[in-house]
NUMAR-596604 format. One record per residue: x negated, y, z of N, C-alpha, C in turn. Coordinates in Angstrom, 3 decimals. Each point is the difference from the previous one (the first is absolute). Example, Ala and Ser with C-alpha at 12.3 -4.5 7.8 and 13.67 -1.06 7.14 Angstrom:
(r (-13.190,-5.690,7.800),(0.890,1.190,0.000),(-0.900,1.200,0.000));
(r (0.350,1.050,-0.720),(-0.820,1.190,0.060),(0.770,1.090,0.730));
This chain:
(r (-134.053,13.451,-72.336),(-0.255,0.835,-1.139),(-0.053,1.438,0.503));
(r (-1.167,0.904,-0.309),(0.118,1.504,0.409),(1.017,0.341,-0.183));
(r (0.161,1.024,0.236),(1.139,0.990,-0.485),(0.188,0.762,-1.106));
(r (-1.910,0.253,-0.224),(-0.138,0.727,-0.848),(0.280,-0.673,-1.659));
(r (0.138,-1.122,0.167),(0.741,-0.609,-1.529),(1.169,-0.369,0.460));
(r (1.162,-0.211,0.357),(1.032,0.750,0.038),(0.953,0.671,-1.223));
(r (-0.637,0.874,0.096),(0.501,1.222,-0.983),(-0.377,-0.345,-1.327));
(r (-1.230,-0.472,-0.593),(-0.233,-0.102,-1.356),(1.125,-1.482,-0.017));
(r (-0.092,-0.713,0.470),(0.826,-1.769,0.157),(1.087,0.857,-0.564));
(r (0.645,0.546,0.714),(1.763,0.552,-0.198),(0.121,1.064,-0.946));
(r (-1.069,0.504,0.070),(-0.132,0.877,-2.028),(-0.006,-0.610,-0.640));
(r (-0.736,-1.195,-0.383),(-0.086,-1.123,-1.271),(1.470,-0.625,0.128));
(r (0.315,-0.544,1.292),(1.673,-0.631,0.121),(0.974,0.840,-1.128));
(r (-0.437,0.804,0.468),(1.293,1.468,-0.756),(-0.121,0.061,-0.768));
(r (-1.436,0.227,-0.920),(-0.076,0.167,-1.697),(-0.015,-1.520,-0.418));
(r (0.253,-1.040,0.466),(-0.106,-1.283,-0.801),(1.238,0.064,-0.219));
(r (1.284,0.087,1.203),(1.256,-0.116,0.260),(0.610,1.450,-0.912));
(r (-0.409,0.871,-0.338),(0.548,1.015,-1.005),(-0.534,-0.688,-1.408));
(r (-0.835,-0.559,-0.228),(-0.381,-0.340,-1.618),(0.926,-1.308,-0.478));
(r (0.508,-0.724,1.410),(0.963,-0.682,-0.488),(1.374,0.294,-0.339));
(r (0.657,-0.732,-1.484),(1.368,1.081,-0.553),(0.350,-1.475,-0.607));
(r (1.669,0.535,-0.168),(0.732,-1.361,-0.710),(-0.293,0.639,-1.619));
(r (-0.335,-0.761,-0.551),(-0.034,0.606,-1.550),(1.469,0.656,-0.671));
(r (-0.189,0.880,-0.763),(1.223,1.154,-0.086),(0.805,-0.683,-0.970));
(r (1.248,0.122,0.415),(1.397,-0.150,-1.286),(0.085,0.643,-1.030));
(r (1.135,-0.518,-0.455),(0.009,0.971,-0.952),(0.167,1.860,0.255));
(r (-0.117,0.454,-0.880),(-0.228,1.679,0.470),(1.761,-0.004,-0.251));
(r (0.625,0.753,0.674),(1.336,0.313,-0.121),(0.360,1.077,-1.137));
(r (1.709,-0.701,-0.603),(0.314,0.602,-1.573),(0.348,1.323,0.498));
(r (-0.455,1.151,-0.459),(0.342,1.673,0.057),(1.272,-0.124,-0.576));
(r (0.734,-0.316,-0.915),(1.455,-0.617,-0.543),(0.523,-0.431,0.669));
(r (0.136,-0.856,1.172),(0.516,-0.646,1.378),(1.066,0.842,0.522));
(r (1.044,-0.153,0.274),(0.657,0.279,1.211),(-0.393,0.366,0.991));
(r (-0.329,1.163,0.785),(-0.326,-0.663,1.480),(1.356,-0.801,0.770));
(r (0.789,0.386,-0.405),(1.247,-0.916,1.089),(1.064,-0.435,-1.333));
(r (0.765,-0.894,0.166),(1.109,-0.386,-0.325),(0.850,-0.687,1.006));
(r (1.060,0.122,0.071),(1.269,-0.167,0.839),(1.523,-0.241,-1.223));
(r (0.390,-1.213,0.512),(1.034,-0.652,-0.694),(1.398,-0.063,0.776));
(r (1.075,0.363,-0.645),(1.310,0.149,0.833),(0.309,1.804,0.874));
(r (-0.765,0.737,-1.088),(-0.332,1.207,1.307),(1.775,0.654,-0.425));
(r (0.178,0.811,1.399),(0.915,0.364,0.325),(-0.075,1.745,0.918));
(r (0.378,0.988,-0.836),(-0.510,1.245,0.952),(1.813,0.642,0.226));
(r (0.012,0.729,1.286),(1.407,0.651,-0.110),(-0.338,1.235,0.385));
(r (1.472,0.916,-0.196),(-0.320,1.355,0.496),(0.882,0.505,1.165));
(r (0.040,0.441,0.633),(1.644,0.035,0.864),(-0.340,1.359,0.720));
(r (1.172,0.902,-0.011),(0.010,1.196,0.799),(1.083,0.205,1.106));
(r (0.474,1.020,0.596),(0.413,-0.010,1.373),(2.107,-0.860,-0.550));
(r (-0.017,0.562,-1.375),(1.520,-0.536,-0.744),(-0.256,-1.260,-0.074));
(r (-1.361,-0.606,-0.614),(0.338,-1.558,-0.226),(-0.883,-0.764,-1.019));
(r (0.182,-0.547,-0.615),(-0.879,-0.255,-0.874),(0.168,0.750,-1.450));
(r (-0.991,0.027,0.071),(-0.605,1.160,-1.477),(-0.291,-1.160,-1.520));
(r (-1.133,-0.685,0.161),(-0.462,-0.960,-1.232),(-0.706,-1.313,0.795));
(r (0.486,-0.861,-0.566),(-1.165,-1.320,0.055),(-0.614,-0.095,-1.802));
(r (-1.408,-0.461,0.509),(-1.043,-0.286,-1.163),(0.071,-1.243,0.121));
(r (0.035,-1.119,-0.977),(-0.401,-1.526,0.144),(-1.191,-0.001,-1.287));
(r (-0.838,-1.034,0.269),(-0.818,-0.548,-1.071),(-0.225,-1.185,0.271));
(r (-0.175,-0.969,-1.464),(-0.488,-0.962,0.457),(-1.621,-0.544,0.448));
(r (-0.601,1.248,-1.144),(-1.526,0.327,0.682),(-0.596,1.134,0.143));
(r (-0.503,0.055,0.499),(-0.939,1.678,0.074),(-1.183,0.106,0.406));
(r (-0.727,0.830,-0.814),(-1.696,-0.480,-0.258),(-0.644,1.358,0.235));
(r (-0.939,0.225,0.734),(-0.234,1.396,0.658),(-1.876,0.001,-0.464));
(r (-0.790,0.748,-0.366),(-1.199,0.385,-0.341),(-0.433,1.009,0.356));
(r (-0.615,0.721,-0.476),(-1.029,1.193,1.140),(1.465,0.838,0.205));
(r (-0.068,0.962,1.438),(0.685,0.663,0.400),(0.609,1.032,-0.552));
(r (-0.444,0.210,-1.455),(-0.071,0.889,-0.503),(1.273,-0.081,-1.132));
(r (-0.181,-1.270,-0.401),(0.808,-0.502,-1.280),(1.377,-0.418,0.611));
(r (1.336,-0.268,-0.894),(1.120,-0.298,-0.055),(-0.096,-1.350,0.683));
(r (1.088,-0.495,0.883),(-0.176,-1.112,0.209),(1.212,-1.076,-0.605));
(r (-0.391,-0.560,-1.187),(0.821,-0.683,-1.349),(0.819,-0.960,1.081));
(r (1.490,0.182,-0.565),(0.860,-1.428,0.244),(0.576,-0.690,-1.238));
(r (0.469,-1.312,0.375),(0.147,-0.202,-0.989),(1.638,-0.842,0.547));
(r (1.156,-0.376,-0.914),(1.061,-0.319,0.499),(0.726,1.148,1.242));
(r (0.000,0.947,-0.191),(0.271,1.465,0.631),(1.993,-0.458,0.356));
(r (0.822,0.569,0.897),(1.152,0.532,0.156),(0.074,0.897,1.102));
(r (0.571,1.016,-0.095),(0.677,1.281,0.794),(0.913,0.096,-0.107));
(r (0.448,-0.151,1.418),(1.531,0.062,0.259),(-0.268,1.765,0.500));
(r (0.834,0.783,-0.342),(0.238,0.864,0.161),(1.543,0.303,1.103));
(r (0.358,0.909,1.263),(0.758,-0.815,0.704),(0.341,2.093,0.368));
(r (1.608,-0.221,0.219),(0.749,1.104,0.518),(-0.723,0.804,1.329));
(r (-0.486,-0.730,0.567),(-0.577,0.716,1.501),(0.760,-0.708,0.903));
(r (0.395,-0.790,-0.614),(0.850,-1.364,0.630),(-0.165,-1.291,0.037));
(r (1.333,-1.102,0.127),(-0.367,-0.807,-0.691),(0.283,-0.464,-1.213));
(r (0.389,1.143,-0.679),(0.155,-0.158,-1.557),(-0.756,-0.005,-1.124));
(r (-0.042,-0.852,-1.002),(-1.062,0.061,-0.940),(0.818,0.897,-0.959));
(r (-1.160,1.437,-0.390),(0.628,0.960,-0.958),(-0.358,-0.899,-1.863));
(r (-1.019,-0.637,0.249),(-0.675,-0.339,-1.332),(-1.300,-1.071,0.322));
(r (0.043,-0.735,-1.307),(-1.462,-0.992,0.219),(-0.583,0.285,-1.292));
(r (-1.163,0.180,0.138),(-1.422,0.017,-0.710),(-0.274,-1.107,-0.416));
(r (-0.429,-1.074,-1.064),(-0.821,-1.034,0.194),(-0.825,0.628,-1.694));
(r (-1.352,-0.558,0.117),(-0.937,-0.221,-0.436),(-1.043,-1.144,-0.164));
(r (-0.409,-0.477,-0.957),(-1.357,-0.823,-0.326),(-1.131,0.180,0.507));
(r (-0.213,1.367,0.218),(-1.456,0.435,0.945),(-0.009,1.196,-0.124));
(r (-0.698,0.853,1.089),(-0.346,1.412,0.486),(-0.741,0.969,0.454));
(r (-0.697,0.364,0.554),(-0.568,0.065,1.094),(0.358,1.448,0.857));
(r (-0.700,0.133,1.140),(0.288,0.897,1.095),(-1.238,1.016,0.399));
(r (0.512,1.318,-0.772),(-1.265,0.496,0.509),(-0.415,1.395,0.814));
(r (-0.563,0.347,0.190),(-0.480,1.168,1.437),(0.796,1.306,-0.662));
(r (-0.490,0.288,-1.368),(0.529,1.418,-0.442),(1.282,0.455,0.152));
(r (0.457,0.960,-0.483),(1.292,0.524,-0.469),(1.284,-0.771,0.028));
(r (-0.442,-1.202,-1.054),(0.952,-0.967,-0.287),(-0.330,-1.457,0.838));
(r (0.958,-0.190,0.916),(-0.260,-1.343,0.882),(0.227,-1.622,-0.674));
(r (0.921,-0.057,-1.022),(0.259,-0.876,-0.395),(-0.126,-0.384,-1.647));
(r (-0.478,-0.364,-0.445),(0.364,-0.167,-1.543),(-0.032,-1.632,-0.251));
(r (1.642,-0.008,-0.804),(0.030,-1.430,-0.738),(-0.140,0.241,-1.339));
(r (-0.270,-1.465,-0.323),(-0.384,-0.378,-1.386),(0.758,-1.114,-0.287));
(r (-0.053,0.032,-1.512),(0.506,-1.345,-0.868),(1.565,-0.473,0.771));
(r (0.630,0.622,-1.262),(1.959,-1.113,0.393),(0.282,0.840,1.155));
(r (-0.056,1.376,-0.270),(0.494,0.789,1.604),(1.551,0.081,-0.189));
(r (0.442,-0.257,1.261),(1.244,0.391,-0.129),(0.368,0.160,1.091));
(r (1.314,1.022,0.274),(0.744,0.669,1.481),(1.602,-0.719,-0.723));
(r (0.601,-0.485,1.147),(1.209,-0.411,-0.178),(0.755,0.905,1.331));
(r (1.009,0.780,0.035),(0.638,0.502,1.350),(0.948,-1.041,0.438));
(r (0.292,0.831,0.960),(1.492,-0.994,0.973),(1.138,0.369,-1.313));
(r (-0.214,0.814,-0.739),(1.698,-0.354,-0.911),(-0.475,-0.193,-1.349));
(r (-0.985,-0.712,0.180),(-0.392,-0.839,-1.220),(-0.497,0.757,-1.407));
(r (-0.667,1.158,-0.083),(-0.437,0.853,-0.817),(-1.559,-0.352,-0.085));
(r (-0.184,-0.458,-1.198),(-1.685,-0.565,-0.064),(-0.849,1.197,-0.653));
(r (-1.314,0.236,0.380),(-0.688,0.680,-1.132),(-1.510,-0.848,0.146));
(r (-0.065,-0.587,-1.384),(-1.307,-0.826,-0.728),(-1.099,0.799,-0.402));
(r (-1.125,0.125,0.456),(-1.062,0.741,-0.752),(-0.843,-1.201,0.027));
(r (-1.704,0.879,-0.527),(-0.985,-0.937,0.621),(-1.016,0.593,0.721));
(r (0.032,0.865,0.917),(-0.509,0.725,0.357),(0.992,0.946,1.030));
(r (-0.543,0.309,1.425),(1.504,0.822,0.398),(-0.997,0.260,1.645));
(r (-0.564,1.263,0.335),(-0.793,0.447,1.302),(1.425,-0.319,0.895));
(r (-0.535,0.279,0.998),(0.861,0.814,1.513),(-0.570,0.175,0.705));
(r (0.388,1.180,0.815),(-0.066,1.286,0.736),(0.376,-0.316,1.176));
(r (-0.637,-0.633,1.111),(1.258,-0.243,1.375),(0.071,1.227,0.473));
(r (-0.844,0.959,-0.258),(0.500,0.999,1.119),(0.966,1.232,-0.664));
(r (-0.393,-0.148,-1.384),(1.035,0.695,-0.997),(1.511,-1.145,-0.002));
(r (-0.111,-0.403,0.705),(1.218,-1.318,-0.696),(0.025,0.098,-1.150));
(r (-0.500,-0.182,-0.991),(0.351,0.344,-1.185),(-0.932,-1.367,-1.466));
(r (1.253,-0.686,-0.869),(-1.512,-1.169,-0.683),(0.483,1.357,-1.624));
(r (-1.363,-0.506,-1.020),(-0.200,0.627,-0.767),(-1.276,-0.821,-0.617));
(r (0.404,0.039,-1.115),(-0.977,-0.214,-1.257),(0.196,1.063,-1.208));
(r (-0.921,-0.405,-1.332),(-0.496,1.416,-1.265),(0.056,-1.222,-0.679));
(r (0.254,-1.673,-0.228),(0.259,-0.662,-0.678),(1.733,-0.106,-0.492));
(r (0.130,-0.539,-1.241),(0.834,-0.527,-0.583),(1.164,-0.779,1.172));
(r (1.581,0.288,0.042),(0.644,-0.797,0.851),(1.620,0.379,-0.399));
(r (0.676,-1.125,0.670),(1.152,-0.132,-0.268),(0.865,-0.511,1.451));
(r (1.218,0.902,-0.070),(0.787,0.072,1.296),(1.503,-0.244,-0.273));
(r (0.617,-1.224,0.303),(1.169,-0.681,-0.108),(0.743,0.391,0.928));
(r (0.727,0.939,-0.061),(1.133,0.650,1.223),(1.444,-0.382,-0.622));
(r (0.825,-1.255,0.204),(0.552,-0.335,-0.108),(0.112,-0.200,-1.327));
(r (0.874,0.330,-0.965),(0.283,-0.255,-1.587),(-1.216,0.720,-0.657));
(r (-0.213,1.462,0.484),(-1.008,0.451,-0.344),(-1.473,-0.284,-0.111));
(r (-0.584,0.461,-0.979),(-1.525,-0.324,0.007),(-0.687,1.304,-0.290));
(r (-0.704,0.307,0.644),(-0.341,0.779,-0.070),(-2.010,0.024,-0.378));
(r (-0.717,0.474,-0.848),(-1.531,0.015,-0.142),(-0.543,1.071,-0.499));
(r (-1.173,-0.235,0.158),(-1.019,1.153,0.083),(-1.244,-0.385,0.561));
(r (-1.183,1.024,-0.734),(-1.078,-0.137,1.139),(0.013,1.246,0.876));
(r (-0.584,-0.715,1.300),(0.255,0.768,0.933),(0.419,0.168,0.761));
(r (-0.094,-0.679,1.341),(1.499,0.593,1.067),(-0.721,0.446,1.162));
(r (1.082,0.562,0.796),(-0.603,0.494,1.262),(1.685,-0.368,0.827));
(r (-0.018,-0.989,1.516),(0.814,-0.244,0.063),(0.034,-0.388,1.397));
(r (1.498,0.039,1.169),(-0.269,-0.482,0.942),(-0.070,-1.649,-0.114));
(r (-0.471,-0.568,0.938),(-0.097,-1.660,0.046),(1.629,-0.238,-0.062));
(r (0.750,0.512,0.288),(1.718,-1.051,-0.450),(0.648,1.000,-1.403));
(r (-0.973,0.747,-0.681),(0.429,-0.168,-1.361),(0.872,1.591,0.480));
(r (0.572,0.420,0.517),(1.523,1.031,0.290),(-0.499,1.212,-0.385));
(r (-1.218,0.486,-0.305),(-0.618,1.022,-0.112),(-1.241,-0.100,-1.247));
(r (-0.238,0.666,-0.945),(-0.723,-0.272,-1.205),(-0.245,0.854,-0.613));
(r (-1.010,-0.044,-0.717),(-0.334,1.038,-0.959),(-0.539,-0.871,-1.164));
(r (0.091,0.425,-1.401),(-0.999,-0.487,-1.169),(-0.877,0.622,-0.552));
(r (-1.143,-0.201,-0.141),(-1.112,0.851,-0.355),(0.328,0.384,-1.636));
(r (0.114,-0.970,-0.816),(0.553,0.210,-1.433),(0.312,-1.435,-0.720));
(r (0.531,0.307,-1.222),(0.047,-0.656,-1.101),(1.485,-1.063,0.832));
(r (0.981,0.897,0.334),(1.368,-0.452,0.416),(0.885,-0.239,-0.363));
(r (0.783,-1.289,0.059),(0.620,-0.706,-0.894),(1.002,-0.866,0.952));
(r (1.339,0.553,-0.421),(0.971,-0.808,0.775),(0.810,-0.644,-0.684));
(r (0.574,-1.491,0.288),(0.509,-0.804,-0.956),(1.360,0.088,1.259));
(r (1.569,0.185,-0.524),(0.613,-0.227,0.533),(1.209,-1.305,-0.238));
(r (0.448,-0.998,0.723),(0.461,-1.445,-0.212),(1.269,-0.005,0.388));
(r (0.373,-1.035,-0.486),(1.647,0.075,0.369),(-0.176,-1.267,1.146));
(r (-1.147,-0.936,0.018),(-0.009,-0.753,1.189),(-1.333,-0.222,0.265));
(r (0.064,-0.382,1.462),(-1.291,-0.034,0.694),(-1.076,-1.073,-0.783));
(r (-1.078,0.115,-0.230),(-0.697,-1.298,-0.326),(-0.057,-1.380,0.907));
(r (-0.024,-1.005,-0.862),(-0.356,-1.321,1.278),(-1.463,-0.102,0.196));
(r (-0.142,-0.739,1.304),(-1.116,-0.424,0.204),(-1.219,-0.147,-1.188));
(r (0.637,-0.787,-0.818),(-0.950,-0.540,-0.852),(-0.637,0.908,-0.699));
(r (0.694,1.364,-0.390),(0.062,0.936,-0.708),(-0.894,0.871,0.337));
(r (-0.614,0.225,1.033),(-0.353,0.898,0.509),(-2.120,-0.145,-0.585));
């Protein structure tokens, strides 16, 4: 065979072999996840010790841009040790780039190491402010006391606080039980 066909032979090869395609799937959901990850687990630790662990049971991440939602959320919040100052748990959350790194949702609640709860439904945190805070409705069980309002601004083990308004302290002659709460 010349040489001189050759070249057209292996041009036609190429455009026959480019016109062949697997027929297309479905087009992918813009609503999609790009990632989900189940069991996730993030910590923080500085030169003292440990700072916070994040747990979720899922976490669902979408353009780079947006919050990345968990759902089954706990933060242990920890002395710089190995002490837990307070736990976080939540129904779902998410984690996002701005200002505010953390926000839970739905059934929030902080319990400390000496057993002082505060219930909202709604409640940011600040890791680098140490500091959690919500502008919703909430209530803070410091022993007999109850204390509510909307509004708080507060460290994660409760020892430090402020109320934005509408403050209301109930004082008890005994602690509430479990059930009570």
């Amino acid at each position: 065979m010349p040489s001189r066909w050759i070249a057209p032979i292996l041009g036609l090869l190429l455009v026959a072999c480019g016109r062949e395609s697997t027929p297309p799937g479905p087009a992918p959901d813009p609503e999609a996840p790009r990632q989900v990850l189940q069991n996730v687990e993030m910590r923080q630790t500085s030169q003292r010790g440990s700072e916070w662990v994040l747990k979720a049971r899922e976490a669902r991440s979408y353009r780079e841009d947006e919050p990345t939602r968990l759902e089954g959320l706990t933060v242990l919040f920890y002395d710089g040790g190995p002490n837990v100052r307070s736990t976080l748990t939540s129904r779902r959350g998410e984690i996002r780039n701005g200002p505010t790194s953390l926000v839970a949702e739905d059934s929030v609640v902080v319990i400390t190491g000496e057993g002082e709860r505060l219930e909202t439904e709604h409640l940011e945190w600040d890791p680098d402010a140490g500091q959690v805070q919500t502008t919703y409705p909430f209530t803070l069980y410091r022993g007999a006391d109850v204390v509510t309002g909307v509004g708080i601004h507060a460290d994660p083990d409760l020892s430090h606080y402020t109320v934005n308004r509408e403050l209301r302290v109930e004082i008890r002659d005994e602690v509430p039980k479990e059930d009570e709460f």
